[in-house]
N, C-alpha and C positions, 0 to 999 in steps of 0.2 A: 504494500500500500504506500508504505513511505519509501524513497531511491536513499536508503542510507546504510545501502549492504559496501558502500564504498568507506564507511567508517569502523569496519568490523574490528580491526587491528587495533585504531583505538583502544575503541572498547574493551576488547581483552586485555591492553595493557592495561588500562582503569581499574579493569577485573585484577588482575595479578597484584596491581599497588595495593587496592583495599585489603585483598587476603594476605598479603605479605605482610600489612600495617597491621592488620587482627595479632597476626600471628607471632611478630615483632615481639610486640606489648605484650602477649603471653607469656613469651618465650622467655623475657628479659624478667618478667613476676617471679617465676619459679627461679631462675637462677641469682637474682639480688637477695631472696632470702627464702632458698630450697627448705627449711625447717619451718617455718612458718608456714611458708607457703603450700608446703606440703600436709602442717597440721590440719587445715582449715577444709583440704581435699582430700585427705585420710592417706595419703599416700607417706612410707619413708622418705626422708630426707637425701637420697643417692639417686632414687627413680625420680623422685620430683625434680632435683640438677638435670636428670638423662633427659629427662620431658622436655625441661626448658631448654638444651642447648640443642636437642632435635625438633621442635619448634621454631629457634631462632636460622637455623641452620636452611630447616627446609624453607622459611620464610624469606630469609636471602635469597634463597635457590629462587624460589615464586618471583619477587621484585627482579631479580634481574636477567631471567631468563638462562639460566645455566642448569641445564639437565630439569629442565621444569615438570617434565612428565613423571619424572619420579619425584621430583621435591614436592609434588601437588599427592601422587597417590600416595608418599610418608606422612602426609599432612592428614590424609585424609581415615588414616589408618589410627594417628591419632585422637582424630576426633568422633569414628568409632569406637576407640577406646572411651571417651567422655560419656556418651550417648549410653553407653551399656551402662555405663558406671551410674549415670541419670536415671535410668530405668530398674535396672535389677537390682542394685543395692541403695540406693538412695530412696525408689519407688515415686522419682518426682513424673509429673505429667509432662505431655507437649507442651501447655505454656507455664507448667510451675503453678505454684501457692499464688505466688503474687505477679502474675500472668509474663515477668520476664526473667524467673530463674529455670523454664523446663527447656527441653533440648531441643526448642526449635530452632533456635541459634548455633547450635553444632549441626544440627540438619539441614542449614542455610550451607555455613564453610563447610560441609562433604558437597553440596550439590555447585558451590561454585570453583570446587577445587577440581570436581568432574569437567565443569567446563574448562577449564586449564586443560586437564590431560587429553579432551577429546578434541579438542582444537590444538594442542601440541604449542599452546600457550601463545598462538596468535603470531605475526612478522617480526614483532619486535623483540627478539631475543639476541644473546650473547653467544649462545650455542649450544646445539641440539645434541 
């Protein structure tokens, strides 16, 4: 309907910036203070470090196009892990108690980290 399939590359970088920004700022949570930050998610304080520096890692990957198809499916394998964790042992809902802690928001980053991988993260990459 709209001729704006000539901005697609864009858009996929926009895509990649925001999922790399999500994931940045996660990344960097868990490893400025792995022990807290790990209490508060029940996780030890070593997995909680491993989280965040493979967050921050695949998050670079995302932002600048360097092996993106795998940086997007460790991201997304990640936040798998979240979703279960939301579900089976927490027992929160799709939108949570208070309609923005449930795992819609991790079911957002797996579906826009899929379009990373099935778009092979779009023109503007460093290398494939």
């Amino acid at each position: 309907m709209f001729p704006l399939t000539q901005f697609t590359d864009v858009a996929l970088l926009l895509l990649r910036l925001m999922a790399g920004a999500i994931f940045t700022a996660s990344g960097l949570s868990h490893l400025k203070d792995p022990a807290g930050r790990g209490q508060s998610i029940r996780l030890i304080k070593t997995f909680t470090a491993f989280l965040g520096a493979a967050e921050l890692a695949g998050a670079l990957n995302v932002i600048f196009g360097v092996l993106t198809q795998l940086a997007a499916a460790g991201l997304i394998l990640v936040m798998l892990g979240a979703i279960q964790k939301k579900i089976f042992v927490w027992k929160t809902g799709f939108w949570g108690k208070h309609g923005t802690d449930g795992w819609h928001y991790d079911l957002m980053l797996v579906i826009m980290n899929l379009v990373i991988i099935t778009s092979d993260g779009g023109k503007y990459v460093l290398w494939r």
